[in-house]
Short mmCIF file of the C-alpha atoms (twelve columns), coordinates in Angstrom:
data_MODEL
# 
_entry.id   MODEL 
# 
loop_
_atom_site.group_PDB 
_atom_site.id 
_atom_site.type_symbol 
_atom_site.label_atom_id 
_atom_site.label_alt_id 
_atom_site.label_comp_id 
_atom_site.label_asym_id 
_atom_site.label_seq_id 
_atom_site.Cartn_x 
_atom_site.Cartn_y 
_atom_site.Cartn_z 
_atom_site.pdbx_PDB_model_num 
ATOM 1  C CA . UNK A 1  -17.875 11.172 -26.640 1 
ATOM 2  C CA . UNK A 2  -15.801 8.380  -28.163 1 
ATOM 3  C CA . UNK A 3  -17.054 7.320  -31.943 1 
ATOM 4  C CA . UNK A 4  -14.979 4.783  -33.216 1 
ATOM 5  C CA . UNK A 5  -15.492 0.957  -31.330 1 
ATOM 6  C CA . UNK A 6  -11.932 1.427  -30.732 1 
ATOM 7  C CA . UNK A 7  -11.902 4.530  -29.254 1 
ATOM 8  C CA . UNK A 8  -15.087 3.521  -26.876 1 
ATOM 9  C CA . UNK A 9  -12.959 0.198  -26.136 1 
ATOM 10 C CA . UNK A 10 -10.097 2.902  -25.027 1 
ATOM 11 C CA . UNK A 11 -12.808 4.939  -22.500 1 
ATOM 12 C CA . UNK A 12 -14.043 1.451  -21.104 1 
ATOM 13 C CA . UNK A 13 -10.605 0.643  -20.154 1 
ATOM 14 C CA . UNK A 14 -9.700  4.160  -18.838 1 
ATOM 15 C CA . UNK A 15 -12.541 3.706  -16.586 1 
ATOM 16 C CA . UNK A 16 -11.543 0.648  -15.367 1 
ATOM 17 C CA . UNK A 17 -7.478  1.492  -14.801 1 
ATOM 18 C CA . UNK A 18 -8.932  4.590  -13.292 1 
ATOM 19 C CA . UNK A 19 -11.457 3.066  -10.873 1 
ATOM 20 C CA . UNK A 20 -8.226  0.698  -9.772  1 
ATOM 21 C CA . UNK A 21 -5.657  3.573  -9.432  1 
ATOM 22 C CA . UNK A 22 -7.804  5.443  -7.401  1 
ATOM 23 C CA . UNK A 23 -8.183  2.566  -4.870  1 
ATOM 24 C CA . UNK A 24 -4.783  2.095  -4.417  1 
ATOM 25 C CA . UNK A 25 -3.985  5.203  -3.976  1 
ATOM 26 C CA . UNK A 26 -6.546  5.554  -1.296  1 
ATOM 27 C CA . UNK A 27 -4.316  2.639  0.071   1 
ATOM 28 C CA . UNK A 28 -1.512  4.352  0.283   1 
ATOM 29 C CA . UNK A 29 -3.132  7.381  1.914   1 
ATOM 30 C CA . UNK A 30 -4.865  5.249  4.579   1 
ATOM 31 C CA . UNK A 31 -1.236  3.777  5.552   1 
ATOM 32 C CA . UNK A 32 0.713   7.221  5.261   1 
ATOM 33 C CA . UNK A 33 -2.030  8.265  7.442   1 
ATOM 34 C CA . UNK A 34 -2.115  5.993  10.029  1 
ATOM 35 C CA . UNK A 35 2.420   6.471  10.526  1 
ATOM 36 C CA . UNK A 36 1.002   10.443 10.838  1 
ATOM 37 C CA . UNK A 37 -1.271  9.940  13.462  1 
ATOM 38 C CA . UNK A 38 0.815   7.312  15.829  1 
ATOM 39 C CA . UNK A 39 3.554   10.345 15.020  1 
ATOM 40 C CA . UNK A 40 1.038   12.416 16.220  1 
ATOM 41 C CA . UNK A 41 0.166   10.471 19.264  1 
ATOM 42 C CA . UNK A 42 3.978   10.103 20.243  1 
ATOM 43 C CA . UNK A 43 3.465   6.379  20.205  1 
ATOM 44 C CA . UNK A 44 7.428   5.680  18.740  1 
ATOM 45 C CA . UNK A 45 6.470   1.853  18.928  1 
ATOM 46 C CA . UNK A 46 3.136   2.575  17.088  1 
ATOM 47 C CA . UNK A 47 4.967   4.903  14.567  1 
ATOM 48 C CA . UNK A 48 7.645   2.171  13.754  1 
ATOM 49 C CA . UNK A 49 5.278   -0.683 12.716  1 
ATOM 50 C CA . UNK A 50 3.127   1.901  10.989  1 
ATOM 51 C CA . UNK A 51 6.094   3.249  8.969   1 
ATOM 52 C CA . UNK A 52 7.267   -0.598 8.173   1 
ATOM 53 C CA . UNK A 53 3.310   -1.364 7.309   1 
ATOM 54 C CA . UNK A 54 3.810   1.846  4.859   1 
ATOM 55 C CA . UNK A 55 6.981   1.124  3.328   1 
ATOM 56 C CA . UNK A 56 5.913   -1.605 0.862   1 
ATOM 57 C CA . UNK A 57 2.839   -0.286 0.329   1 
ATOM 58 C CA . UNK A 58 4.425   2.915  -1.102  1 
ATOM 59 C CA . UNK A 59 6.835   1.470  -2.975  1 
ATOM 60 C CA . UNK A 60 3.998   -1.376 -4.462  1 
ATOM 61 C CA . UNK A 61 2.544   1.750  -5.668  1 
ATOM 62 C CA . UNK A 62 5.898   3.127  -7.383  1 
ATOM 63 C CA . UNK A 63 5.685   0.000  -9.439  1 
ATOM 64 C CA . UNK A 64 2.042   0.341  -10.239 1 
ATOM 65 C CA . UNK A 65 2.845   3.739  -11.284 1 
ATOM 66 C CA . UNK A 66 0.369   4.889  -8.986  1 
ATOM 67 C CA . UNK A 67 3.307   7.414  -7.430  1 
ATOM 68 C CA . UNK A 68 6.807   8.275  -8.837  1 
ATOM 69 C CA . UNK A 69 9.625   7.057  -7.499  1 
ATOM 70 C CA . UNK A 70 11.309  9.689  -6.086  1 
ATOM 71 C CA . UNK A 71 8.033   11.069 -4.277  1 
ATOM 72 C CA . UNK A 72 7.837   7.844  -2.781  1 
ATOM 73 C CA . UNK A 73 11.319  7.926  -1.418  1 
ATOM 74 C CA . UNK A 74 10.844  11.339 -0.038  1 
ATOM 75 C CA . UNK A 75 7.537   10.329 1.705   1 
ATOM 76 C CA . UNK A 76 9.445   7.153  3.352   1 
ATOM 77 C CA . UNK A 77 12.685  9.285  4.182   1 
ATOM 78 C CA . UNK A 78 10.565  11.909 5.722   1 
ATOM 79 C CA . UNK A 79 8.592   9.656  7.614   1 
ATOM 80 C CA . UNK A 80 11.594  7.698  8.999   1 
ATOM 81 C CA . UNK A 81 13.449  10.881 10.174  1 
ATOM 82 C CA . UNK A 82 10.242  12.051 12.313  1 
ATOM 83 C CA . UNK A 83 9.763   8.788  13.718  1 
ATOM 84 C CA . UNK A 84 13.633  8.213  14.806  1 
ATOM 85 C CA . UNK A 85 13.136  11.641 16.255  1 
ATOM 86 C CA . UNK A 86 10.118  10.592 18.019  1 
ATOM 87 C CA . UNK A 87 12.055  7.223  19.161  1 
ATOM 88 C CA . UNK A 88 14.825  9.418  20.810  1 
ATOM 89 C CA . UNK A 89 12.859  11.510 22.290  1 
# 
């Protein structure tokens, strides 16, 4: 447990930055998951607005620091191959 008032300011704050990180990366998971499922229904229309939906959400979270840069680009350049694929189908 935190003794100094500074350190317990610290843990109020941490709980707080915490309690926001975690919603937005919920965010990000709802929107990843909803390009994964039109993928999964073979909906290439569906998949495309989901993936565009996605993108800025993603990288919003890179700047947050909610997700590194790099893993965001991999998630995006993942999801656009699969759904091209899908589209030519």
């Amino acid at each position: 447990m935190a003794n100094t008032p500074q350190s317990q300011k610290r843990a109020r704050q941490i709980e707080r930055r915490t309690a926001v990180n975690k919603a937005r990366r919920s965010r990000i998971r709802t929107f990843l998951r909803k390009v994964e499922e039109a993928i999964a229904s073979g909906n290439a229309d569906a998949a495309r607005d989901a993936l565009q939906a996605a993108q800025p959400e993603l990288m919003r979270g890179v700047t947050k620091g909610i997700v590194h840069k790099n893993t965001a680009s991999r998630k995006i350049s993942r999801l656009a191959s699969r759904v091209k694929a899908l589209s030519t189908v």
